[in-house]
C-alpha positions in Angstrom: 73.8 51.7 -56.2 71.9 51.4 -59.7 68.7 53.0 -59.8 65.6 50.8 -60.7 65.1 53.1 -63.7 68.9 51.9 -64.8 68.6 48.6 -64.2 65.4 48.0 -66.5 67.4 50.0 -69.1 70.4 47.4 -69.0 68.3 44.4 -68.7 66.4 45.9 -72.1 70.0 47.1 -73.9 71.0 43.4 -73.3 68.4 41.4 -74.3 68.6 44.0 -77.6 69.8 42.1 -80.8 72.1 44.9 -81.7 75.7 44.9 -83.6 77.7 48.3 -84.1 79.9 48.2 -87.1 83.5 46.5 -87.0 85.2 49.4 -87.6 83.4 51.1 -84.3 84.2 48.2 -82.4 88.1 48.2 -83.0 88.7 52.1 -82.0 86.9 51.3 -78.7 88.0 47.6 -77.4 88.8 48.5 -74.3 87.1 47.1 -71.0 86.0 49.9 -68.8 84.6 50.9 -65.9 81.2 50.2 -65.7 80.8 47.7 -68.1 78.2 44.9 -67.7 80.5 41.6 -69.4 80.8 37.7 -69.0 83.7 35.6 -68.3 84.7 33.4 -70.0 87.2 30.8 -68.9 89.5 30.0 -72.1 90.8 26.7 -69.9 87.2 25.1 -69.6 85.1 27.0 -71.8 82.6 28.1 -69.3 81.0 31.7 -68.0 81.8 32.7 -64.5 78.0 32.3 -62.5 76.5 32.9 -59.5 72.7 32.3 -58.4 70.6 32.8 -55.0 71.8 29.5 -54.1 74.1 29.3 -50.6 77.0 26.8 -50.6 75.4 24.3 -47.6 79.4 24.2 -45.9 82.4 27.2 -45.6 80.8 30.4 -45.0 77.5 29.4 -46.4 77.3 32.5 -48.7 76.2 32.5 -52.1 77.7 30.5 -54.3 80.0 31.1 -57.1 80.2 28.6 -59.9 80.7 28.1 -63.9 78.2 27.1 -66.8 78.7 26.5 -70.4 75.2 27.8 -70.9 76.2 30.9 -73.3 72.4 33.0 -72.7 71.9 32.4 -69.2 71.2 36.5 -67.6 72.9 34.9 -64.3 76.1 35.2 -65.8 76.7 39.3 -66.2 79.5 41.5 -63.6 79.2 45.0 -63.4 82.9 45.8 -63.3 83.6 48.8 -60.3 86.3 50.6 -58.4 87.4 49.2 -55.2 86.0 49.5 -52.1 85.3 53.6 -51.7 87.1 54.4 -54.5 85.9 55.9 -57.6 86.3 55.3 -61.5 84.5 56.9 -64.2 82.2 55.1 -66.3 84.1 54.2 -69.7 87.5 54.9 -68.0 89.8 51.8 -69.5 90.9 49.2 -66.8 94.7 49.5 -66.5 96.6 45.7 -65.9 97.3 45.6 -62.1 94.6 48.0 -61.2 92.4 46.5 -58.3 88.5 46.4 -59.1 85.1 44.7 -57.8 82.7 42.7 -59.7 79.3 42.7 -59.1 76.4 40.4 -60.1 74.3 42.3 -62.0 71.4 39.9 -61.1 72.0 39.6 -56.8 73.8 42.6 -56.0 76.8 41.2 -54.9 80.5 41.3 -55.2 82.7 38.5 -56.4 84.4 37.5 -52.7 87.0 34.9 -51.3 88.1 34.1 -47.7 89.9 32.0 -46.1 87.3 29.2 -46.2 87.9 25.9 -48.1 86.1 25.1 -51.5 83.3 22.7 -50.4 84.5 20.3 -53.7 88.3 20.7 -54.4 89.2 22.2 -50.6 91.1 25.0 -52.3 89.7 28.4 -51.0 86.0 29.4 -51.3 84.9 31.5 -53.9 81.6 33.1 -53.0 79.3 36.1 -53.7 78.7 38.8 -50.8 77.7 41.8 -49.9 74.7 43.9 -49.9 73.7 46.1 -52.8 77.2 46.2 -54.1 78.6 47.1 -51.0 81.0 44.3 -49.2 84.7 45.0 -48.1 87.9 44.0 -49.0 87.2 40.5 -49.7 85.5 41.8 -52.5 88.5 42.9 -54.1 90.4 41.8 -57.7 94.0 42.8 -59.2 93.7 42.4 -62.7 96.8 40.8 -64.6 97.3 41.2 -68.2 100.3 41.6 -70.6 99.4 45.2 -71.8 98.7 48.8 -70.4 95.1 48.0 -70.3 92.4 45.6 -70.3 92.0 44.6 -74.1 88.6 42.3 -75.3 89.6 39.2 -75.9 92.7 39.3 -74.3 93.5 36.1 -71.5 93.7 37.9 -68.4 93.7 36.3 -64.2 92.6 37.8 -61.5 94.6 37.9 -57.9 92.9 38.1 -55.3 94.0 40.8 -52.8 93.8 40.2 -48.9 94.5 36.6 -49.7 96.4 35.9 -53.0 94.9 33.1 -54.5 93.9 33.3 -58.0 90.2 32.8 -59.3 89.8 29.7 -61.2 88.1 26.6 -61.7 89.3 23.6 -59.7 88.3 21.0 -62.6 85.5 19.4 -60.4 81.2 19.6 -61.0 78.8 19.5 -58.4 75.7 17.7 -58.2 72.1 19.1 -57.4 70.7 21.6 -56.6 73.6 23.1 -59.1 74.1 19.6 -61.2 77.2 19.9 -63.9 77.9 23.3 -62.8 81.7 23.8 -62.1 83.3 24.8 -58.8 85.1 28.2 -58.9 87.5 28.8 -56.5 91.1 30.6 -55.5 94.2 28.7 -56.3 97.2 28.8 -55.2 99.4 28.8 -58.5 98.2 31.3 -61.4 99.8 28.2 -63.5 97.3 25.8 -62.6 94.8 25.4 -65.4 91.7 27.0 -64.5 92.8 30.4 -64.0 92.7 31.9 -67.5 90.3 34.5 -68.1 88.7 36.6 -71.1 85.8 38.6 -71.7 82.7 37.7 -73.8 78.9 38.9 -74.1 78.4 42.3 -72.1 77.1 45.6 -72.5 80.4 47.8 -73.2 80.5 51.6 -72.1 82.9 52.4 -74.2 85.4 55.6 -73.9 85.4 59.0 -73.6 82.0 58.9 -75.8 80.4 56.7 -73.2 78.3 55.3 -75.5 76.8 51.8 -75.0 78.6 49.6 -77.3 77.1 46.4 -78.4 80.1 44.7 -79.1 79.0 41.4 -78.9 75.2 40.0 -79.7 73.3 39.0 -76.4 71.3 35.7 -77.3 
């Protein structure tokens, strides 16, 4: 669990209009363990989400959606080991490696079930847990085309006890949420939807384990 003391320091690093030089940047553009990011979906242009709003059918947990809003704080992930496992902050995420992400706002872990999507009826996507601690429905494979998770790079996300892959059904919902997109597992990592990259975050970078601004926070 973050201590109080660390969380006002991340919500203060990323509010911080702060740019490290190019040159910094390259050597260290990896995404690692511990990182605070946002992602971004390259087939609909929108930041995964997730608020202390309940979806009112399926499991009625929080709900997970998508937001073109670039600056809304309700769109950071804490990326994290599996379920009691351990990584090092600023170790680089390896492709296939299986991880958690946490809201950095609620506390809880990016989750699917066997539920259906209260839009599409694909399978729920939803936020859970307590404190950053869920189980295995909490947990991610990370496919990507190199050895490690590179900025920038398209990436998807499998989904472990169930093996649907996060993505966006193509459908919006209407209040309280209005023109915020449904996320949810699908079945085919070829549908559109499931393409993912990283954008704003708070970057530990490696070995150093320096905060690395490499992206501005507006």
């Amino acid at each position: 669990m973050i201590s109080y003391k660390s969380q006002t320091w991340i919500v203060v690093a990323l509010t911080v209009f702060t740019r490290f030089p190019q040159s910094f940047a390259a050597k260290k553009n990896f995404v690692t363990c511990g990182s605070i990011v946002k992602l971004l979906n390259t087939d609909y242009n929108v930041r995964l989400h997730s608020h202390d709003v309940k979806y009112g059918s399926g499991s009625g947990q929080q709900s997970v959606t998508a937001i073109e809003l670039k600056e809304d704080v309700n769109s950071h992930w804490i990326i994290k080991a599996p379920t009691d496992k351990y990584c090092e902050r600023g170790e680089p995420i390896k492709c296939d490696e299986i991880i958690r992400l946490e809201h950095l706002t609620t506390k809880k872990n990016l989750h699917s079930h066997y539920f259906a999507s209260p839009l599409s009826g694909d399978q729920e996507v939803s936020a859970y847990g307590n404190n950053g601690f869920g189980d295995t429905g909490d947990h991610w494979q990370l496919l990507c085309s190199n050895d490690v998770w590179v900025r920038d790079a398209r990436v998807r996300f499998r989904h472990v006890d169930t093996g649907a892959y996060l993505g966006l059904s193509g459908r919006s919902f209407g209040r309280p949420i209005a023109g915020q997109m449904e996320v949810a597992g699908l079945g085919s990592l070829h549908r559109d939807g499931t393409r993912w990259t990283t954008a704003e975050g708070l970057y530990i970078a490696p070995k150093e384990k320096e905060a690395e601004y490499a992206h501005t926070e507006l």
